[in-house]
Backbone as ProteinMPNN parsed JSONL, in Angstrom:
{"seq_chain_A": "XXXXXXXXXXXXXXXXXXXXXXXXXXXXXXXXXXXXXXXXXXXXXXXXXXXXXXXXXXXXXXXXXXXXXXXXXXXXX", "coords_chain_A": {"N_chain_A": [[-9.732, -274.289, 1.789], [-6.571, -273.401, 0.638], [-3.57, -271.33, 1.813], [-1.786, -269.358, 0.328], [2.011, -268.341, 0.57], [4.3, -266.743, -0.896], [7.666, -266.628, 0.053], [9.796, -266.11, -0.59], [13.293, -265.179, -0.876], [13.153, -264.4, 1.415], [14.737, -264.657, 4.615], [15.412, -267.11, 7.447], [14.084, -265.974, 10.47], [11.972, -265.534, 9.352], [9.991, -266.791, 7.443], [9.011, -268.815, 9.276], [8.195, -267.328, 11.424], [5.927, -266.336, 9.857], [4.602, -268.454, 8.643], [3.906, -269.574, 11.773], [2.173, -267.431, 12.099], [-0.185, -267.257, 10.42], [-0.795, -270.178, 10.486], [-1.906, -269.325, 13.477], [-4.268, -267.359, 13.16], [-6.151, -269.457, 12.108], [-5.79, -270.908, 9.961], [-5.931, -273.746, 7.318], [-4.508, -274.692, 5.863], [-1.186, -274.628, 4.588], [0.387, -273.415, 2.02], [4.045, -272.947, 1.227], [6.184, -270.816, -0.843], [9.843, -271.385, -0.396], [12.805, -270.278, 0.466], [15.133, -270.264, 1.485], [17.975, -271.685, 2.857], [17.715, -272.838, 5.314], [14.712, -273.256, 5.799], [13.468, -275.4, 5.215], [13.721, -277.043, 7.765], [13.074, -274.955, 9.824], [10.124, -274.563, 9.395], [9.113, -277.02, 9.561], [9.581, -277.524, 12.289], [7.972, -275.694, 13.218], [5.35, -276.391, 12.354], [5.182, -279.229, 13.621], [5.477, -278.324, 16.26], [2.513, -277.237, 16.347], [0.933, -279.291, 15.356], [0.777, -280.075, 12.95], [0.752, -281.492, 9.493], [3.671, -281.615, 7.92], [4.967, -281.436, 4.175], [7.37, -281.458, 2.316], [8.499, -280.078, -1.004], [11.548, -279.772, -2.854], [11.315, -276.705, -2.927], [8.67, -275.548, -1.909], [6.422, -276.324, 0.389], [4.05, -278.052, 2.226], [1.633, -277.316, 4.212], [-0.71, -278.828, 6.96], [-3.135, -279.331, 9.276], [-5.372, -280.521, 11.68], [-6.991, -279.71, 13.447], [-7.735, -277.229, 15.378], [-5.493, -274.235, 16.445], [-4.463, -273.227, 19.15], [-5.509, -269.731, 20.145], [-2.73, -268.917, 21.501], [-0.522, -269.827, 20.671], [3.061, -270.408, 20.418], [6.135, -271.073, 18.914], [8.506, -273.574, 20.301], [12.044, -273.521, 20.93]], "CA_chain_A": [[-8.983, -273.349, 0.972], [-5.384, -273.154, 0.577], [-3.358, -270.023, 1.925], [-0.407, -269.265, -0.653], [2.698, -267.376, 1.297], [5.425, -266.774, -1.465], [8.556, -265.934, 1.389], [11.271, -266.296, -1.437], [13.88, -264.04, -0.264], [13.01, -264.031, 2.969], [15.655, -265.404, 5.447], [14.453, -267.57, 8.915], [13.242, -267.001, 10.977], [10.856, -264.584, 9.019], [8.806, -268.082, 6.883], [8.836, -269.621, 10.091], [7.221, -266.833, 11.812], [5.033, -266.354, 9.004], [3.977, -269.955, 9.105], [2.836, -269.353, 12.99], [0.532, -266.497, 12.235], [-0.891, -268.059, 9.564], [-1.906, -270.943, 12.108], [-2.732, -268.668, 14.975], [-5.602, -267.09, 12.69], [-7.201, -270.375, 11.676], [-5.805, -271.431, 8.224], [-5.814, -275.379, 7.823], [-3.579, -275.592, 4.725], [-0.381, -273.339, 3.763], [1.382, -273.522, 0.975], [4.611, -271.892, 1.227], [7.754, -270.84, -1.498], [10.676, -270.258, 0.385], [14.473, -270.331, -0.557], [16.227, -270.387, 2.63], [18.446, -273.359, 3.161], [16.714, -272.925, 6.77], [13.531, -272.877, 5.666], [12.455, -276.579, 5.699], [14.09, -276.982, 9.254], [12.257, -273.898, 10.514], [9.102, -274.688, 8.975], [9.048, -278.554, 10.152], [9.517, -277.251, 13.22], [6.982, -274.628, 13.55], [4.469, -277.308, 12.244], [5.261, -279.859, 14.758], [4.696, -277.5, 17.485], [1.705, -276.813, 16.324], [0.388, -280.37, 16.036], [0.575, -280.023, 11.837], [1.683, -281.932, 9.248], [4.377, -280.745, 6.764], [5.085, -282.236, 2.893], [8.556, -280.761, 1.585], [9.032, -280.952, -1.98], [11.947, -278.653, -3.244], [11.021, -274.848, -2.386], [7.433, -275.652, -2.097], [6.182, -277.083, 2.053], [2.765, -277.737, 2.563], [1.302, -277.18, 5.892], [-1.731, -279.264, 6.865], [-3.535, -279.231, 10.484], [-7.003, -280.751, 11.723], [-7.438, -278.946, 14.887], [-7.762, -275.378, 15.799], [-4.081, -274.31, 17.267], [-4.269, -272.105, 20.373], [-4.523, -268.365, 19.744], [-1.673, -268.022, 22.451], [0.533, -270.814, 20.237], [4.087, -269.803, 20.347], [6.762, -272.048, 18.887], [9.631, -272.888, 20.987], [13.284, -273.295, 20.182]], "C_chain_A": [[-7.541, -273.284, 1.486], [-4.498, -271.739, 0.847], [-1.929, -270.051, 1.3], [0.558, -268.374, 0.201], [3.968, -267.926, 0.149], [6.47, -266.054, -0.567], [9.565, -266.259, 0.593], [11.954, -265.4, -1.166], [13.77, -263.748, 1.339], [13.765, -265.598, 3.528], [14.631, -265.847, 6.658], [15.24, -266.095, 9.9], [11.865, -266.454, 10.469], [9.663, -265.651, 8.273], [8.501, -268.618, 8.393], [7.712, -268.64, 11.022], [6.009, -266.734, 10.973], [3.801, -267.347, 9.192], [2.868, -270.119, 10.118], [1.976, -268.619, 13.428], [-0.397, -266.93, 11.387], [-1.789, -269.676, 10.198], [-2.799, -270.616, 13.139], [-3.866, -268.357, 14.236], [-6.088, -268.2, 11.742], [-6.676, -270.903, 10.241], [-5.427, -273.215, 8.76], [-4.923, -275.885, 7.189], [-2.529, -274.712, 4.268], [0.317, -273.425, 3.519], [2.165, -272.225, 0.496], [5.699, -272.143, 0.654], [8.721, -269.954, -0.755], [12.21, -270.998, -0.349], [15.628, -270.581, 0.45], [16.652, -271.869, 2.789], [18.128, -273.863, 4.278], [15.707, -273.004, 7.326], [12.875, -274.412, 5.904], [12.393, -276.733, 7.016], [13.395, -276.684, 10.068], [10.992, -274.382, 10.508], [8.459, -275.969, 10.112], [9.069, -278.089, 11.522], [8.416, -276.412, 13.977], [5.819, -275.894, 13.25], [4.596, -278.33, 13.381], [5.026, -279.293, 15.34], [3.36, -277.532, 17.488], [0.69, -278.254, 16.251], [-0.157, -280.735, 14.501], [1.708, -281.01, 11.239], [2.431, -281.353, 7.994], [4.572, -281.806, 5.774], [6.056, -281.089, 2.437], [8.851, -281.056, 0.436], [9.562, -279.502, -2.594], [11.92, -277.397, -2.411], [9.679, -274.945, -1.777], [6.874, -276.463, -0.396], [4.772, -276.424, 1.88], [2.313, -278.376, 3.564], [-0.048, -277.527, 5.945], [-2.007, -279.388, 8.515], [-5.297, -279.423, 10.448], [-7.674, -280.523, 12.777], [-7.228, -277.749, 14.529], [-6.219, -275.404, 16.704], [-4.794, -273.087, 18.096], [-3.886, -270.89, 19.915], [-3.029, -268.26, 20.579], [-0.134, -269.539, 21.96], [2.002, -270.408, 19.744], [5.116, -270.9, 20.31], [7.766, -272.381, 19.779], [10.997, -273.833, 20.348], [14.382, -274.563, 20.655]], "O_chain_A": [[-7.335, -273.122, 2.688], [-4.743, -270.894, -0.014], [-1.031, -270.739, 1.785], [-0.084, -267.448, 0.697], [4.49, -269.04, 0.177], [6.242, -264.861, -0.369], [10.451, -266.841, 1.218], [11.279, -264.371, -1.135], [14.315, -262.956, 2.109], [13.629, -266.789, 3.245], [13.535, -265.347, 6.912], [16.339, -265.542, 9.946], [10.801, -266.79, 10.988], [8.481, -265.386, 8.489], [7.296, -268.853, 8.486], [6.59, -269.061, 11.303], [4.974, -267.117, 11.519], [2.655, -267.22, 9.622], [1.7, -270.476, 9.964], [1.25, -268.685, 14.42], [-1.56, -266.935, 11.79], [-2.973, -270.009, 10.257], [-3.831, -271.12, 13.582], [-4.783, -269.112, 14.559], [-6.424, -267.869, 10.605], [-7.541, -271.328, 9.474], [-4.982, -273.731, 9.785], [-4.412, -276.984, 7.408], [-2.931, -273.894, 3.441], [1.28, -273.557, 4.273], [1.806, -271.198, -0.08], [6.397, -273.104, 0.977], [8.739, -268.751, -0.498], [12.484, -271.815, -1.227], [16.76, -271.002, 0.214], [15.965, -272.889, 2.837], [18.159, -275.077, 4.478], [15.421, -272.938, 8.521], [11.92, -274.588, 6.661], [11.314, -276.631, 7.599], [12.95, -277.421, 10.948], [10.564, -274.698, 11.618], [7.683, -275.881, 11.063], [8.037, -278.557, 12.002], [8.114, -276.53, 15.165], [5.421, -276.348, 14.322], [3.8, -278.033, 14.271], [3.798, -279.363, 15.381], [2.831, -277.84, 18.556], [-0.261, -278.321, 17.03], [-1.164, -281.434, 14.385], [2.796, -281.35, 11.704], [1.83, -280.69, 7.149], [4.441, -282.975, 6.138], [5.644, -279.951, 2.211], [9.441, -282.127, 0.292], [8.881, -278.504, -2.829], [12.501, -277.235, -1.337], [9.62, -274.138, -0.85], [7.321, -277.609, -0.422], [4.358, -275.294, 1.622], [2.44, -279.564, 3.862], [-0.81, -276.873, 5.233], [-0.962, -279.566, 9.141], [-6.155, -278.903, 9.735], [-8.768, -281.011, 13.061], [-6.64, -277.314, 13.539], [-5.868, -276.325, 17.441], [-5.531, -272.217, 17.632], [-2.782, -270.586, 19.463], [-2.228, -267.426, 20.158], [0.786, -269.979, 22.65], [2.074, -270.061, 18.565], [5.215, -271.657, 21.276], [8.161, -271.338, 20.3], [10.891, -274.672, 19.454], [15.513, -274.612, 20.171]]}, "name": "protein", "num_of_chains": 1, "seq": "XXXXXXXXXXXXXXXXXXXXXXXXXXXXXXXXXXXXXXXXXXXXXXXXXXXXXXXXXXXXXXXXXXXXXXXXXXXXX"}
């Protein structure tokens, strides 16, 4: 199952955090609309950390992962 996070309006680093709670509690797939011109960047980044892979098309990044991430997974900068 797919976890939808519409973050339109929302500036980074707030998708990006988003993103990494949405990992920490177990989701495998999350498809997220965001608007920030900082938002793929962020995103791509938060996924890499995490050991996920990202698909950017437009507004639209979908977040895919085939492991369990570490509750104590904290991106870094």
């Amino acid at each position: 199952m797919t976890l939808r996070l519409d973050l339109r309006g929302m500036r980074c680093p707030w998708p990006a955090l988003r993103l990494a709670r949405a990992l920490r509690e177990g989701a495998t797939a999350v498809e997220i609309l965001a608007d920030d011109p900082a938002a793929e960047r962020e995103l791509a980044a938060v996924a890499e950390a995490a050991g996920a892979d990202i698909l950017a098309t437009e507004q639209v990044f979908r977040i895919t992962r085939a492991a369990p991430v570490n509750p104590s997974f904290t991106p870094s900068r």
